[in-house]
N, C-alpha and C positions, 0 to 999 in steps of 0.2 A: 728823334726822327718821327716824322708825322705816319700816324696810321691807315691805312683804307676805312673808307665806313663800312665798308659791308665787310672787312674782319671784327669788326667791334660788337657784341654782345654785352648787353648793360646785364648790371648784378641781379635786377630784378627779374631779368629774363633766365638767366642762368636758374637762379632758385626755382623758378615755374616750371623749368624743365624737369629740374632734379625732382618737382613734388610729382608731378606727370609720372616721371619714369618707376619714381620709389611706388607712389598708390598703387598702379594699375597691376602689378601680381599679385596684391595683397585685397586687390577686390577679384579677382579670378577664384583666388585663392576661398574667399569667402564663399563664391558662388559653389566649388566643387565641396566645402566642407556641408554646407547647407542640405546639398541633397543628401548626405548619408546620414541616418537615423542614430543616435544618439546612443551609445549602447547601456543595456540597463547598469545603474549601481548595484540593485538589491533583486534576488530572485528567489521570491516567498512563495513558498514551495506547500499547500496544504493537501496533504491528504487525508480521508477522510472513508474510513471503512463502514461500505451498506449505502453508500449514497448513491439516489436513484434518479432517474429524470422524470419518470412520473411523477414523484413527492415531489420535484422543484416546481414541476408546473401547477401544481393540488395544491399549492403552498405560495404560490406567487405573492397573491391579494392578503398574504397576514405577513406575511416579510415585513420589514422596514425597506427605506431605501437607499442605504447603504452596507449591506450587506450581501446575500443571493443576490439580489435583485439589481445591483451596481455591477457584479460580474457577468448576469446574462444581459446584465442593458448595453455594456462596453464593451466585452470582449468577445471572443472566439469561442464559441459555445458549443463541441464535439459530441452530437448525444449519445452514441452508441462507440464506445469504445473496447475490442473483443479480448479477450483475455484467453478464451480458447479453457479445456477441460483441464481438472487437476489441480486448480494454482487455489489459495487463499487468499487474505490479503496482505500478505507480507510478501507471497509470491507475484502478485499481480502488480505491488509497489517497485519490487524490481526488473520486472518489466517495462514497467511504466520511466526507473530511473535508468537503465542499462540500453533499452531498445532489444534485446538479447531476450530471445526463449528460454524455459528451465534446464533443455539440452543443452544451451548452451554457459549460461550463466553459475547453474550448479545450483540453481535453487526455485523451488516449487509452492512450498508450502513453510509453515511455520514452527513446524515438525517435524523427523522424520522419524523411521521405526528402527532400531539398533537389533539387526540380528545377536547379536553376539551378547545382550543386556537383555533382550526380549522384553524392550519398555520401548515408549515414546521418547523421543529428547530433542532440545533444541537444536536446528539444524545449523545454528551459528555456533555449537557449544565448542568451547576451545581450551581446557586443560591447563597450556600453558599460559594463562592469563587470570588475573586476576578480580575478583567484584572491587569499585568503588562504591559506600553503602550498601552491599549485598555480596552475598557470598556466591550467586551468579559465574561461572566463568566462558567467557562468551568473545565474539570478535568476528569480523569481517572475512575472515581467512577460507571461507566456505565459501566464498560470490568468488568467481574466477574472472571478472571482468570488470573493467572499470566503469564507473557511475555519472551524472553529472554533476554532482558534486567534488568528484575527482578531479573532474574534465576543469572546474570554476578553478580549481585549488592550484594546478598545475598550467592554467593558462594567467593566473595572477601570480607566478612564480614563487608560491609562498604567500606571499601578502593581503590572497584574499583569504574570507574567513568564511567555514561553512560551517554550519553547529542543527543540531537536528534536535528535537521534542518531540516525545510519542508517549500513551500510556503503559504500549508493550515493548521491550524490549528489539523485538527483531525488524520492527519497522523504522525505530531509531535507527539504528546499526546500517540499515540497508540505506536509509537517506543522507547518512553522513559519510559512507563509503569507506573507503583504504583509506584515504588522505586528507578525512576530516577532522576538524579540530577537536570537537566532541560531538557526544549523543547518551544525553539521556533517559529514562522513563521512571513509570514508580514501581519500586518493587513491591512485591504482592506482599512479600510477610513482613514491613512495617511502613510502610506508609511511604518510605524517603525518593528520594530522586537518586536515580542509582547510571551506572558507568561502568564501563570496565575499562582495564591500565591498557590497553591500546591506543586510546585516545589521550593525546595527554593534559588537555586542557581540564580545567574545575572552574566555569568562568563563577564572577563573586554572587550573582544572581541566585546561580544553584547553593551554593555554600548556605546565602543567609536564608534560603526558605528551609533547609532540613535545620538550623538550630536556631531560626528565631520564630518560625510561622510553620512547623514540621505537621503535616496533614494528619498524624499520630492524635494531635490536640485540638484537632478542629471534626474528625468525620462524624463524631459522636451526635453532632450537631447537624452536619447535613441533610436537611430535607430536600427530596422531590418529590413537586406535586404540580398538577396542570399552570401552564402559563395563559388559559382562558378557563371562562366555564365551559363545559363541558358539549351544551350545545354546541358552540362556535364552531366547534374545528370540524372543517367541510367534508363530505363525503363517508360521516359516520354513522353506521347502521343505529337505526333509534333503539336495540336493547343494550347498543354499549355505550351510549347515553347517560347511563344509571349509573355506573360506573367509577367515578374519577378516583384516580388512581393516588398512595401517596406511601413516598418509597424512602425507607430511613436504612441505615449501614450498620448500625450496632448493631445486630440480633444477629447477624453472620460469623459471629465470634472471628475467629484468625485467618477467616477466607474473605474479611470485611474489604480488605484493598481489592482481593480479586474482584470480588463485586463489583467495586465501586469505579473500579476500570473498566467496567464493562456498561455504564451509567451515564446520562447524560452531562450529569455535574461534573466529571472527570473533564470532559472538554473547558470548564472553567478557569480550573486548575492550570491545563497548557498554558492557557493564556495569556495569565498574568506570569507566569513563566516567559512565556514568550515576547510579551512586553517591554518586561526587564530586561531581556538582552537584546530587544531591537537600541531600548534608550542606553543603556550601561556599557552597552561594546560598541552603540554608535553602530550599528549595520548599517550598509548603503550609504552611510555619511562620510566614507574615506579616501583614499586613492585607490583603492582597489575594487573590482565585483565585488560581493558578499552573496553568503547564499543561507537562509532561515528555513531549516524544513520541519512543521509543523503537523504532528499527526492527530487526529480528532478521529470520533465514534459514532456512528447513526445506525448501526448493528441493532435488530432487533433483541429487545432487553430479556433474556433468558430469565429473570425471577419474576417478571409478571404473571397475572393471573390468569390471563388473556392468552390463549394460544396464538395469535398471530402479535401481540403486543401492537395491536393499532396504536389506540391511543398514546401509549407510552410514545412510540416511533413518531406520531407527527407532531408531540411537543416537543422531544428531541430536536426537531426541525427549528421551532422555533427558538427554542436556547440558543443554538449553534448559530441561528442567523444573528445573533445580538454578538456571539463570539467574533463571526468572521468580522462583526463593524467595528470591533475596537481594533481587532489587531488592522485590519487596514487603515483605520487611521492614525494607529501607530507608526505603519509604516508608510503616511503618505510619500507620494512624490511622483514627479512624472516619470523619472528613470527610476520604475521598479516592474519588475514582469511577476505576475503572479501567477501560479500554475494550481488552480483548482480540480483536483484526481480522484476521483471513487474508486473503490475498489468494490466487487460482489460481494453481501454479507452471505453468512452460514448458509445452511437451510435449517428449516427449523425443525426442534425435536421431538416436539409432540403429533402425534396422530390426530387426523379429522374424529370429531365426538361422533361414535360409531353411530348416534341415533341418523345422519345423513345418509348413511348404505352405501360406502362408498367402495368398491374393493380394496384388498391390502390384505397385508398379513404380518409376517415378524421371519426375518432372516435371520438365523441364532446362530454367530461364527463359533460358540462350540459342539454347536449338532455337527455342522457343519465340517469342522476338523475333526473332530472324531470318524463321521461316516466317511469322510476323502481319505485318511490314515490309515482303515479298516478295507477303503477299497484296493489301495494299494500295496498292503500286505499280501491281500488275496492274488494280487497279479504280481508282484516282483516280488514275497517273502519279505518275512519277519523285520521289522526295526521300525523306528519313528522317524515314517515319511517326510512328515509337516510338522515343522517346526515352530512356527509361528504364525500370526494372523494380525493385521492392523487395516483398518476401513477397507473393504473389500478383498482384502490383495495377501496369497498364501502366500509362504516361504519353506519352501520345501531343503531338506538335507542335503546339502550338495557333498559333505563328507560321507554319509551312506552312499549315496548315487557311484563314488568316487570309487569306493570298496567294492561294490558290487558291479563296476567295471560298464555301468549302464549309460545309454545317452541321453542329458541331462534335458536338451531337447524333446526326446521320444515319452520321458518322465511327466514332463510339463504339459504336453499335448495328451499324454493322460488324465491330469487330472481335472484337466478342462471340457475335457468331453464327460467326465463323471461329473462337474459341478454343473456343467448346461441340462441335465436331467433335475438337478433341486428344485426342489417347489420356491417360486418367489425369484429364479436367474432366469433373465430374460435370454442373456450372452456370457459366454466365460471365455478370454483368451488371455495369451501366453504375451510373455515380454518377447518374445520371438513375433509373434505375430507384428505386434507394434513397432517392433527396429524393420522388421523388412514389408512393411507397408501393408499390411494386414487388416491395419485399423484404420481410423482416421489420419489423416498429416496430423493437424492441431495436435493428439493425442501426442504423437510420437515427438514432435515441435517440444511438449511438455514433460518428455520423461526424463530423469533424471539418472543415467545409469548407478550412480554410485550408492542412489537409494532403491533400485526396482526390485520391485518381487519377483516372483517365477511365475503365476498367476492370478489374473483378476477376474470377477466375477462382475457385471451389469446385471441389478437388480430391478425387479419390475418396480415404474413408479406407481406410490401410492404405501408401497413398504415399507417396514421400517427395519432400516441397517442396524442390528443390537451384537452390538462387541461386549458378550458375556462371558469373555474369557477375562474381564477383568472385573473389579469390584470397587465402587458401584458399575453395573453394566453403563457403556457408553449408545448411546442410540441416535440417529437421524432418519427423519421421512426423505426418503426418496422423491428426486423432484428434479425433471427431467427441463432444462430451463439452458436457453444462451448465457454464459458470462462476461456480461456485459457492465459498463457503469460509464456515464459522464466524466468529460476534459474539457474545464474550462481557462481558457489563454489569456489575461487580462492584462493588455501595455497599451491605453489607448493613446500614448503618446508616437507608437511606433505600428501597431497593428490597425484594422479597420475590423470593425464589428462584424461579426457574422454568424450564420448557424448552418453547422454541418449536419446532415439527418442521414446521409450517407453510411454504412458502419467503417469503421476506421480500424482496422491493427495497431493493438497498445505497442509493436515494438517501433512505430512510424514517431512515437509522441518525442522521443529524447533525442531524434535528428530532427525533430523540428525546431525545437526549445535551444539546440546548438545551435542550430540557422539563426536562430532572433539573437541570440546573444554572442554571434560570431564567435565561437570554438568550438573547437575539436567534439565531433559525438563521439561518446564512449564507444571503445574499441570491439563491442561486440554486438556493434548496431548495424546491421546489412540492410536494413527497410530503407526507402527513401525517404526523405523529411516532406510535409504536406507542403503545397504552395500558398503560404498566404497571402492577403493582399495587405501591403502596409502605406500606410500613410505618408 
């Protein structure tokens, strides 16, 4: 039976339809995947204790250019980042990784004071845990809040891999979180890259540097000494000129690792550490995020001869810029976000050479507990009032207080008004004053209940805080200063360059860093994430 022409469609028409109909979602489809930005593979995580933005800028012109100077050319360049009173840098790393204050997070510093030991101890210290290479036992169990390392670990359901490198221990620990694979450092008393059984990975990297290349048989050998002449390096007063410095490890006998952790060579070491397991575990090369967190040191060098360690601290600078160039081209690639993080170094612990005239004096915490002990005998009767003392901050009997049926409050606000009369306290208050807003926010932002005293002392600056209640006396110059340090953002694949000169709140930085890498911010980050502009 004959057809109509106009029901008839030839084959080649059919086919053009069918290519018509199939393309045209699959180029929509391109067009919608296009605009959304790529999300990183690799998030290379440097932090970097003492790093300033004065020095980066003092420092620009002897850089290379791929190093500093590839991160403030490319990325998001945060200068003032606040960290607020109280914190260290282990403290200020997890702020930096949590978004979370030390009120909240449960952690402040990289010690805390043990009433009941009447020592200093790590505030990671964990009992129930074991040292890998060290007899350390140590863990995460102290951070009450999750990290973004967590956040990586638990949005790649397993599959991604976080792994952390530090010289110290607690900044490892803190950048690998609860649910990182591992985290390293070296321990002080032999040399080795050490762990604890929390973590359960030993990737092979670490294994073959402590028994084929163990730093035990190499320090003896380490020299430091200027990476110019002496002239070169900018903005140096012409009598330290004369100077140049040059710094070997063996003469420190058993305290040689702790030294040497505290040294600019130490950043070396990471390094190629850290190299190794960019190429050996394949970081950023997989199906899933990764996330490499890398700790480094520009802390002014405590065994120079120099009381401020200039020179030492601005070759520092220039080591560290040759560091950050290998490991980034380690880690090339365009989906990798890199978070470059300072933290505030110490202050430092020598006094100005009297010959300047400067005022000051010497705060003795045991004049000081003795006469506070001796005042409050006189007012409440006989027993030892004050039990302890660690940087600034008393600790008073709260089992006397308890017997003697007194209020522990009314106790505290005594002996704060007897320590604001010492020569050398500017201010003395109570943990009272600070919970119910007494003091600063920031202050209270950063207290820690489970470590506070009963009372602190604010020392006039210029002083020097000397804890002679233990042996050697512990000492710091007073130095009344913002805690501050540089964040720098580097995805120029996804981000647009810029510079913030703004100050910023370090707990704004880990909902940022979720926003770029689309997950979850760690669950005790309340700040809002900064708006950037991306590409």
């Amino acid at each position: 039976m004959a057809k109509n022409k106009s029901q008839i469609i030839s084959v080649p028409a059919l086919a053009l339809i069918a290519t018509l109909l199939t393309a045209l979602p699959v180029r929509v489809s391109a067009a919608v995947d296009a605009s959304v930005p790529q999300r990183p593979q690799l998030v290379l995580s440097i932090m970097v204790d003492g790093l300033r933005n004065d020095y980066l800028e003092l420092l620009a012109g002897h850089f290379g250019p791929d190093g500093f100077n590839r991160l403030l050319r490319d990325g998001v360049t945060i200068e003032d980042v606040e960290f607020g009173p109280g914190v260290d840098a282990a403290g200020a790393v997890c702020m930096l990784y949590t978004g979370a204050s030390p009120s909240v997070s449960g952690l402040a510093t990289d010690d805390v004071f043990s009433t009941e030991r009447k020592i200093l101890q790590s505030a990671l210290l964990d009992p129930s845990k074991i040292g890998n290479y060290t007899d350390e036992t140590l863990s995460p169990a102290a951070l009450k809040v999750s990290t973004l390392s967590d956040e990586i670990r638990i949005d790649g359901g397993g599959a991604a891999y976080a792994h952390s490198i530090a010289p110290d221990a607690s900044r490892a620990i803190i950048m690998s979180g609860h649910a990182g694979n591992s985290a390293f450092w070296i321990n002080s008393a032999n040399g080795q890259w050490a762990t604890t059984t929390h973590y359960r990975d030993v990737p092979t990297p670490v294994s073959a540097r402590n028994y084929t290349r163990p730093l035990s048989g190499r320090i003896d050998t380490v020299l430091w000494a200027p990476s110019l002449p002496v002239d070169q390096y900018p903005a140096l007063p012409a009598h330290k000129r004369h100077y140049p410095f040059r710094h070997t490890f063996s003469g420190f006998g058993p305290d040689k690792y702790k030294v040497f952790k505290t040294a600019a060579p130490v950043n070396a070491e990471v390094t190629d550490l850290a190299i190794d397991y960019l190429r050996d575990l394949k970081l950023g090369q997989r199906d899933a995020m990764d996330m490499l967190s890398v700790g480094y040191t520009l802390a002014p060098y405590a065994e120079s001869t120099d009381i401020d360690a200039r020179l030492e601290t601005m070759d520092a600078y220039l080591k560290l810029d040759r560091q950050i160039a290998r490991l980034l081209k380690a880690a090339n690639g365009e989906t990798t976000l890199v978070i470059l993080g300072g933290t505030p170094a110490e202050p430092a612990k020598e006094p100005d050479d009297p010959q300047w005239g400067l005022p000051g004096g010497e705060f003795s915490a045991k004049k000081a507990l003795s006469l506070l002990n001796m005042y409050l005998i006189a007012k409440l009767g006989n027993g030892e009032w004050v039990t302890a003392y660690n940087n600034g901050a008393f600790y008073l009997n709260h089992k006397l207080i308890g017997e003697k049926k007194l209020d522990p409050e009314e106790v505290r606000t005594e002996a704060a008004k007897f320590l604001t009369k010492m020569s050398g306290v500017a201010d003395a208050f109570t943990i009272d004053d600070i919970l119910e807003g007494r003091s600063s926010d920031a202050l209270r932002r950063n207290t820690v209940m489970a470590n506070a005293a009963d009372v602190y002392v604010k020392v006039i600056p210029g002083w020097t805080l000397s804890d002679d209640t233990v042996n050697p006396a512990q000492k710091h110059v007073v130095r009344y200063a913002h805690s501050t340090a540089p964040v720098i953002l580097y995805a120029p694949a996804i981000l647009e360059s810029a510079r913030i000169s703004t100050p910023i709140d370090s707990r704004r930085i880990a909902p940022t860093v979720a926003r770029i890498l689309r997950i979850r911010s760690p669950n005790g980050a309340s700040e809002p994430p900064l708006n950037l502009k991306r590409k």
